[in-house]
C-alpha positions as a Markdown table, in Angstrom:
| # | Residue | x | y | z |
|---|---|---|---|---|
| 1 | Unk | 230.4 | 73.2 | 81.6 |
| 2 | Unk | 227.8 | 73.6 | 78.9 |
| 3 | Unk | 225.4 | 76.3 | 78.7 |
| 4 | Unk | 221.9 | 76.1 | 80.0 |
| 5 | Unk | 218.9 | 76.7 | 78.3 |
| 6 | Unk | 216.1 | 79.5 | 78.6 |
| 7 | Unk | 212.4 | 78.4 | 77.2 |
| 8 | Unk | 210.3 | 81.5 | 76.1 |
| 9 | Unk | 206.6 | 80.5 | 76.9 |
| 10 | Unk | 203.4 | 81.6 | 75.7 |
| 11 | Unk | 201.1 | 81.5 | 78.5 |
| 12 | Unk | 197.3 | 82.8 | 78.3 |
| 13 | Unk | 195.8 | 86.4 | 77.9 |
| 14 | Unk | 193.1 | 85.8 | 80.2 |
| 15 | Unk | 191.4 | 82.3 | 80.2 |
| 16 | Unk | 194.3 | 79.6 | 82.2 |
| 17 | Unk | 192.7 | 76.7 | 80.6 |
| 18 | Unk | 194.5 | 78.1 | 77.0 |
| 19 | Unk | 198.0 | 76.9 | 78.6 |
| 20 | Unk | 199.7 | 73.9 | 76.8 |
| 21 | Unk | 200.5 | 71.0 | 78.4 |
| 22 | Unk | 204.4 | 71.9 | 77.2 |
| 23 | Unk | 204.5 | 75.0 | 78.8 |
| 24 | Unk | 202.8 | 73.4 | 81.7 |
| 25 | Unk | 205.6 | 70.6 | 81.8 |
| 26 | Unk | 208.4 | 73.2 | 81.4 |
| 27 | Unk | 207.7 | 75.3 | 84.2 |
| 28 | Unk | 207.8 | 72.6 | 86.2 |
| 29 | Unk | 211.1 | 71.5 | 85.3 |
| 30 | Unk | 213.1 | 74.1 | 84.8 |
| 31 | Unk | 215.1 | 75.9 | 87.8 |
| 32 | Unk | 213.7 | 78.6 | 87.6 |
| 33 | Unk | 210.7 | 81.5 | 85.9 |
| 34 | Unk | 211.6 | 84.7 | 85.7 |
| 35 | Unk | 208.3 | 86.7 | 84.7 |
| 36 | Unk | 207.1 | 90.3 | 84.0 |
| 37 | Unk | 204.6 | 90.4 | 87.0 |
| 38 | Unk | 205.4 | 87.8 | 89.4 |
| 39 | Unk | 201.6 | 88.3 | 91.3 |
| 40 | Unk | 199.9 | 87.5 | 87.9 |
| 41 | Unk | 202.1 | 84.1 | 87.3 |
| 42 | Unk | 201.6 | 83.1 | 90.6 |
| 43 | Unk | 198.0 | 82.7 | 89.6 |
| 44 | Unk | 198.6 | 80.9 | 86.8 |
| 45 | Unk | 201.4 | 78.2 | 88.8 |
| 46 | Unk | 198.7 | 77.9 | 91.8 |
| 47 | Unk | 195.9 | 77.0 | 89.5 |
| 48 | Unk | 197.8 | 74.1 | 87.9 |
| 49 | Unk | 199.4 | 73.5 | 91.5 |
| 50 | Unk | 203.1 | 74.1 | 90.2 |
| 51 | Unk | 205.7 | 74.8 | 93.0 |
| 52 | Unk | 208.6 | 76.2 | 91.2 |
| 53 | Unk | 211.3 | 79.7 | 92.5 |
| 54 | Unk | 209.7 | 83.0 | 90.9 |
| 55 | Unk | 211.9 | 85.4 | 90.0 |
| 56 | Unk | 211.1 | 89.1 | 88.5 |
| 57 | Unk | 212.3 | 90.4 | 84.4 |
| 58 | Unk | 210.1 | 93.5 | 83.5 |
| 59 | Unk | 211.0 | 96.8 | 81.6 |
| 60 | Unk | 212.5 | 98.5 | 85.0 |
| 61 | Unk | 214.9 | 95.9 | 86.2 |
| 62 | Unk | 215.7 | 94.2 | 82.9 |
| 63 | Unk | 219.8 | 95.1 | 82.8 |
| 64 | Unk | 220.2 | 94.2 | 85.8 |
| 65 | Unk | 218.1 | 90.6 | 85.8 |
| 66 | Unk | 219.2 | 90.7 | 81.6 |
| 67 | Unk | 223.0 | 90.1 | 83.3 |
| 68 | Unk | 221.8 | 87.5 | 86.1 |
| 69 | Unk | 219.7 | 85.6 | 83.9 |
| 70 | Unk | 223.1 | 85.4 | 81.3 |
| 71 | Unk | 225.0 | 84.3 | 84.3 |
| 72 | Unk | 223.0 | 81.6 | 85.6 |
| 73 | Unk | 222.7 | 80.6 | 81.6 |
| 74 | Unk | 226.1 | 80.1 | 81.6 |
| 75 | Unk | 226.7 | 78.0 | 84.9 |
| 76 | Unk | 224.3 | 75.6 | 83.3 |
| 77 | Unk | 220.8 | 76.5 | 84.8 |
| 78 | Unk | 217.4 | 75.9 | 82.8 |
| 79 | Unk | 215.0 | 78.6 | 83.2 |
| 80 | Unk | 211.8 | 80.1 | 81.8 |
| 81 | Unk | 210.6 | 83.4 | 80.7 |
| 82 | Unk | 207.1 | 84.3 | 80.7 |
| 83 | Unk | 204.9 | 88.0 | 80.2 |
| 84 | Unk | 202.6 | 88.9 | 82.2 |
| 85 | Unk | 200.1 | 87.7 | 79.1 |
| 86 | Unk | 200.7 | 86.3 | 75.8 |
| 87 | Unk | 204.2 | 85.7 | 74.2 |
| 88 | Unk | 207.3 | 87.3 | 75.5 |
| 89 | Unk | 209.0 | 89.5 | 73.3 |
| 90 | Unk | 205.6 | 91.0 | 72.1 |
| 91 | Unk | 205.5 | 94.5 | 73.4 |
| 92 | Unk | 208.0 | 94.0 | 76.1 |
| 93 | Unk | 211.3 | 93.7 | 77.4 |
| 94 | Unk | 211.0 | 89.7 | 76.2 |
| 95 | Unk | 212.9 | 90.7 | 73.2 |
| 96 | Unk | 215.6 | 92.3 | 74.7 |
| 97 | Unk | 216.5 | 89.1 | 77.0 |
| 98 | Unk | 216.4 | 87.5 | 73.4 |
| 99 | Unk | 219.2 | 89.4 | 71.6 |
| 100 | Unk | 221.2 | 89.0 | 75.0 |
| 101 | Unk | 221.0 | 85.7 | 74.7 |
| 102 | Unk | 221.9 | 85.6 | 70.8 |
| 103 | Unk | 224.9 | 88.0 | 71.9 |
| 104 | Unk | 225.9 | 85.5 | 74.5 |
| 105 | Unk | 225.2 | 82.2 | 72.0 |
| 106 | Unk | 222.7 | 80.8 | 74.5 |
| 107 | Unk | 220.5 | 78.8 | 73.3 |
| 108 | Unk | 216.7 | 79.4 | 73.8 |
| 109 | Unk | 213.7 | 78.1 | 72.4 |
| 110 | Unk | 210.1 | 79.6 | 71.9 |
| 111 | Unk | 206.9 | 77.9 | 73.3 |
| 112 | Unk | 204.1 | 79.0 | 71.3 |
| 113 | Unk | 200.9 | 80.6 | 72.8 |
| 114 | Unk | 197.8 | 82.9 | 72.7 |
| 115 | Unk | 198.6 | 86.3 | 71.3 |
| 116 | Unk | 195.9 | 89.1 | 71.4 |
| 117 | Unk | 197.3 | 90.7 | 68.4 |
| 118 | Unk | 196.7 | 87.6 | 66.1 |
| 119 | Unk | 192.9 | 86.6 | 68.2 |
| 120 | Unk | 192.1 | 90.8 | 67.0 |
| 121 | Unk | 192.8 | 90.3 | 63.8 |
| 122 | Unk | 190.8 | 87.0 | 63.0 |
| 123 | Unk | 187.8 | 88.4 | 65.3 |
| 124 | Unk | 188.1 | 91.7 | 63.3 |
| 125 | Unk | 186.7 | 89.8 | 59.8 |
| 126 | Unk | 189.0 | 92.2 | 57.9 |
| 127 | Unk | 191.8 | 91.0 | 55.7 |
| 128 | Unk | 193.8 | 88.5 | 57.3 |
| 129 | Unk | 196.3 | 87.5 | 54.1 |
| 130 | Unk | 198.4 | 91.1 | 55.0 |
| 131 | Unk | 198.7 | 92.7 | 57.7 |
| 132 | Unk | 200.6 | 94.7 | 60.2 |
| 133 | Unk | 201.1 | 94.8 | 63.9 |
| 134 | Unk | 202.2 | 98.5 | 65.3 |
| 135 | Unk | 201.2 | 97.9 | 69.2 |
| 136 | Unk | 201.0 | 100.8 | 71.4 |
| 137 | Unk | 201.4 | 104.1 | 69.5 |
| 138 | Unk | 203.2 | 107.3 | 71.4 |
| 139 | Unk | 201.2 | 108.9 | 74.3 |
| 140 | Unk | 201.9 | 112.1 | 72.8 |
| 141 | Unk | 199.3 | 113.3 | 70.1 |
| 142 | Unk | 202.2 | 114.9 | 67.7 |
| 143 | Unk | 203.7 | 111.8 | 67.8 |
| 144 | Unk | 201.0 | 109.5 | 67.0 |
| 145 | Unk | 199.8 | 111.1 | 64.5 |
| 146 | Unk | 203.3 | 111.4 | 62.7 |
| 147 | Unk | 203.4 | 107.8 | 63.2 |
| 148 | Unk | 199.6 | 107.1 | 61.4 |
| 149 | Unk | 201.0 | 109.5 | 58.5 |
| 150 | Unk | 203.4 | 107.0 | 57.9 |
| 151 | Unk | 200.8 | 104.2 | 57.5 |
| 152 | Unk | 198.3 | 106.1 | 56.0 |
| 153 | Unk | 198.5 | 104.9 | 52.6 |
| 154 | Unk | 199.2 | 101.0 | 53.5 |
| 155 | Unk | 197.0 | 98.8 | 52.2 |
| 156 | Unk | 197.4 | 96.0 | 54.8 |
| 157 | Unk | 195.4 | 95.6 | 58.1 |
| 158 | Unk | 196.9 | 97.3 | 60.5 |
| 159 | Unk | 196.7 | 96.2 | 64.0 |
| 160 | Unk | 197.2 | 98.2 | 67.4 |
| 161 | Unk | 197.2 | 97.7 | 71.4 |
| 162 | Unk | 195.6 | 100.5 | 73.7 |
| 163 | Unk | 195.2 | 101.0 | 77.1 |
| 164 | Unk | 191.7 | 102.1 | 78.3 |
| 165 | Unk | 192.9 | 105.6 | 78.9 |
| 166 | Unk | 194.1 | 106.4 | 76.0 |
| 167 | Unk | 191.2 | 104.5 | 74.2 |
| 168 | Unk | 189.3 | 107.6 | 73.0 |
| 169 | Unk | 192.2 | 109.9 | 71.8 |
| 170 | Unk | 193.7 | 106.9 | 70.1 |
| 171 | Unk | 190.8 | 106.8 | 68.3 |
| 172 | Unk | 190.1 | 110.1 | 67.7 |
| 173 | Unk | 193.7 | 110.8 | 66.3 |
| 174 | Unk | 193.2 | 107.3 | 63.7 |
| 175 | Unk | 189.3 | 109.2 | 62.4 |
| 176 | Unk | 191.8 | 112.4 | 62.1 |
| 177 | Unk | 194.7 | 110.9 | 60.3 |
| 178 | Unk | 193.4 | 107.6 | 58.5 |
| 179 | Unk | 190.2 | 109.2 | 57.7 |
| 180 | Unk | 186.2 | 107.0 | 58.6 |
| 181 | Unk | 187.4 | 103.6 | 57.7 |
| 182 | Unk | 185.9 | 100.3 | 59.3 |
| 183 | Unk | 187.8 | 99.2 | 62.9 |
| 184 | Unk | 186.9 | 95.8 | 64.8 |
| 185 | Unk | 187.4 | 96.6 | 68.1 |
| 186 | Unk | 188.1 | 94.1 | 70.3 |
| 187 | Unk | 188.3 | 94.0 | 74.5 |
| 188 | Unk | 189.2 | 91.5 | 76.9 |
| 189 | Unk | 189.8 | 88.9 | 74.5 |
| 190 | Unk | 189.5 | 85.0 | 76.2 |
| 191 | Unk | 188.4 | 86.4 | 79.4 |
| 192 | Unk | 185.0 | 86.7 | 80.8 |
| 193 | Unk | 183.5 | 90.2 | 79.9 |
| 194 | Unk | 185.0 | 89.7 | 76.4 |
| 195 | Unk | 183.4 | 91.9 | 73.3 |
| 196 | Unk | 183.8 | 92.5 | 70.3 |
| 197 | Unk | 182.4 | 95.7 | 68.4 |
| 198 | Unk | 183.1 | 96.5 | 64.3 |
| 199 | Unk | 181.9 | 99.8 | 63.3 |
| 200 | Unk | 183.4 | 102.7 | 61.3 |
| 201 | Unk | 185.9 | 105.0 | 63.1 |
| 202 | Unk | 183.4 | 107.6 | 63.2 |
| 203 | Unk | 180.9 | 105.4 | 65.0 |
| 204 | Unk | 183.6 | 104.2 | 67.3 |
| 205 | Unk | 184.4 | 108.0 | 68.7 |
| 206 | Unk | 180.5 | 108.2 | 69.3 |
| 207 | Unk | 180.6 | 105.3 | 71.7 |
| 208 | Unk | 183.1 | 106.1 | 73.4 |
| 209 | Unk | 181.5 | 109.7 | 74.1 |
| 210 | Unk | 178.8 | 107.2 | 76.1 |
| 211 | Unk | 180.4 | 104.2 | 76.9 |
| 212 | Unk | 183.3 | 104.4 | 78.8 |
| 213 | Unk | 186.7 | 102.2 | 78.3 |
| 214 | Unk | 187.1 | 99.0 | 80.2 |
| 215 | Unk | 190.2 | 96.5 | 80.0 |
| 216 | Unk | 192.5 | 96.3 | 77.7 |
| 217 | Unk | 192.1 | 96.4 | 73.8 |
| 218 | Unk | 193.5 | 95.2 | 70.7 |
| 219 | Unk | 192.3 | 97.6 | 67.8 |
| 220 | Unk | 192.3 | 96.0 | 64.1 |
| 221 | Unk | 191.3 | 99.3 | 61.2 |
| 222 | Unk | 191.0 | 98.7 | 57.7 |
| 223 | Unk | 194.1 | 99.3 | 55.4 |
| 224 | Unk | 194.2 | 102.0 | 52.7 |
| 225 | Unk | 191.4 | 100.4 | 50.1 |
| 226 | Unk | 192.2 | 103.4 | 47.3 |
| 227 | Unk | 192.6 | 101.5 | 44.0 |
| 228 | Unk | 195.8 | 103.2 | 43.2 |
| 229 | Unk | 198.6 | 104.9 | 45.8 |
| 230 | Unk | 200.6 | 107.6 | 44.2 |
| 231 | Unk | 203.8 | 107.0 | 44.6 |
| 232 | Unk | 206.2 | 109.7 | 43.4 |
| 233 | Unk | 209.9 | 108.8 | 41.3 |
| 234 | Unk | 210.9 | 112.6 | 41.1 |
| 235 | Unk | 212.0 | 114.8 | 43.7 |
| 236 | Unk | 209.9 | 117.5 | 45.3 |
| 237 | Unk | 211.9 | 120.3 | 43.6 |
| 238 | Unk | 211.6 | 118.2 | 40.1 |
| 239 | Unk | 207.8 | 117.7 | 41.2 |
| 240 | Unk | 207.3 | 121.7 | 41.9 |
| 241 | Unk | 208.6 | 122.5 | 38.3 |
| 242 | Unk | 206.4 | 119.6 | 36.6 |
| 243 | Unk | 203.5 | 121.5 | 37.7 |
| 244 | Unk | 204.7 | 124.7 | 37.0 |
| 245 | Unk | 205.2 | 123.6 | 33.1 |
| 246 | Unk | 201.5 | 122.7 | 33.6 |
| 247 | Unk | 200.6 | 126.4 | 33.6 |
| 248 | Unk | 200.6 | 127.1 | 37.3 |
| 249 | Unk | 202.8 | 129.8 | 39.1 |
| 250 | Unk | 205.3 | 128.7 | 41.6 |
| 251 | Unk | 203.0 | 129.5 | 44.5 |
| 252 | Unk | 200.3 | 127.5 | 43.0 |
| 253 | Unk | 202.7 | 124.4 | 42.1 |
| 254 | Unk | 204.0 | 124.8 | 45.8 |
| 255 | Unk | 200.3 | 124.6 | 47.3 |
| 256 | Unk | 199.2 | 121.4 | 44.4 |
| 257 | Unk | 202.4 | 119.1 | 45.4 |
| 258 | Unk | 202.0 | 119.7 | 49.0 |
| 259 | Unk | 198.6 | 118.1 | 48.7 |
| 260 | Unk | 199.5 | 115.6 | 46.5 |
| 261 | Unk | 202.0 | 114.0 | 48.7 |
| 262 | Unk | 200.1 | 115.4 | 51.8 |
| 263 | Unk | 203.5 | 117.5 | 53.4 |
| 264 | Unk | 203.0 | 120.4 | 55.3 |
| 265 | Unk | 203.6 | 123.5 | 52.4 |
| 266 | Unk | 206.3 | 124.9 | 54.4 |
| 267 | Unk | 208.0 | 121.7 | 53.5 |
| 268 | Unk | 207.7 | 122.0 | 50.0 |
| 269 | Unk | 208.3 | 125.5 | 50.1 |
| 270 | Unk | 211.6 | 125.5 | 51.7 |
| 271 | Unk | 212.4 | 123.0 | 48.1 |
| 272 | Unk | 211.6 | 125.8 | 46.0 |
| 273 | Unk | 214.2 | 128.3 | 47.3 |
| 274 | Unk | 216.2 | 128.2 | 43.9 |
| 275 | Unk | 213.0 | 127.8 | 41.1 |
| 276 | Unk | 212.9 | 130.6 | 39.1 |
| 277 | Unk | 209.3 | 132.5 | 39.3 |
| 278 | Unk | 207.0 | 131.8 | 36.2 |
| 279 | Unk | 207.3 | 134.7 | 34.0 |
């Protein structure tokens, strides 16, 4: 018996009329959809009166549905896979049905559809030849800013999801981290309270402070516009003595490269064990 088939289909992030008429046609032929919230798809299949078996795959049960879904692949069945908006296998357990089925050598094939991510960015009327998508940064505000560190000196867009609340930290942390740069901020994007604001980080913590969060948001900041990035080809040690041939004593050299390559000076401290002190 040859394998089936599972069809990974874009469906839409808020207005149904955004559906294609393949996905449309798919979900009413295959066997059977397995989506991430079975009470939001049933909207969308009684809308466009399709009568098809509904069957859960979300981030709690996905080993479980991951190994019945292989199965039922395998005894020949055609099936669908569908988020609860947007593409599968953006920001959730999607992609991990994907590299079960490339373990397994199923074949599947990707319907295209709306993705907030890509409607932020073009809404956002900030660079749109490069650009990055991070999605939801960590809940935890160590974490999140060690992740903006990281992206700090990137000079591509860089585009983010966030839930309302975590809206105002999020952006309290990027003002912090990335410094007052320009964000488009965009909420509820194809459905009917959507808005779009573009401001300055700054301006965006202020609003916040008055306005309160509503919906769900796709957040699109301005890369690193500096006309040159420093990027260092010598060690920290190597760096350390560099200054220290510039005239400066070791604790001096210690303090300048840690704010040159913005590390904590404990960091660059613990490289220095074995430099002699400047006589």
């Amino acid at each position: 018996m040859e394998n089936g088939k599972i069809y990974i289909c874009g469906t839409p992030i808020g207005n149904l009329e955004d559906v294609t008429y393949r996905v449309l046609r798919i979900l009413k032929e295959v066997s059977v959809i397995y989506a991430e919230d079975t009470r939001r798809t049933i909207k969308l299949l009684n809308y466009f009166e399709i009568d098809n078996h509904l069957k859960s795959y979300h981030k709690h049960n996905k080993e479980s549905a991951g190994r019945e879904i292989i199965k039922q692949l395998e005894n020949g069945k055609q099936m669908a896979l569908v988020t609860d908006a947007g593409m599968p296998g953006i920001s959730d357990p999607g992609s991990d049905l994907i590299n079960l089925c490339i373990d397994n050598n199923i074949e599947f094939e990707v319907i295209p559809g709306p993705t907030a991510f890509v409607l932020g960015l073009i809404q956002s009327g900030l660079n749109t030849e490069r650009f990055t998508f991070e999605g939801f940064l960590n809940r935890k505000k160590s974490t999140k800013e060690a992740q903006l560190k990281k992206i700090k000196s990137d000079d591509r867009t860089l585009i983010f999801y966030e839930s309302p609340h975590r809206l105002k930290k999020t952006l309290k942390s990027m003002l912090d981290v990335l410094g007052d740069r320009r964000i488009s901020i965009s909420r509820e994007i194809t459905k009917k309270f959507e808005e779009v604001i573009r401001l300055k980080l700054s301006d965006a913590v202020k609003y916040y402070k008055e306005n309160d969060p509503r919906g769900e948001y796709v957040l699109t900041v301005e890369g690193n516009l500096e006309e040159e990035i420093i990027e260092y080809n010598i060690s920290i040690k190597e760096h350390i003595i560099q200054v220290m041939g510039e005239g400066k004593s070791k604790k001096e050299a210690i303090k300048v490269v840690a704010k040159l390559r913005d590390l904590n000076k404990n960091v660059v401290y613990k490289e220095s064990f074995d430099i002699a002190l400047k006589g």
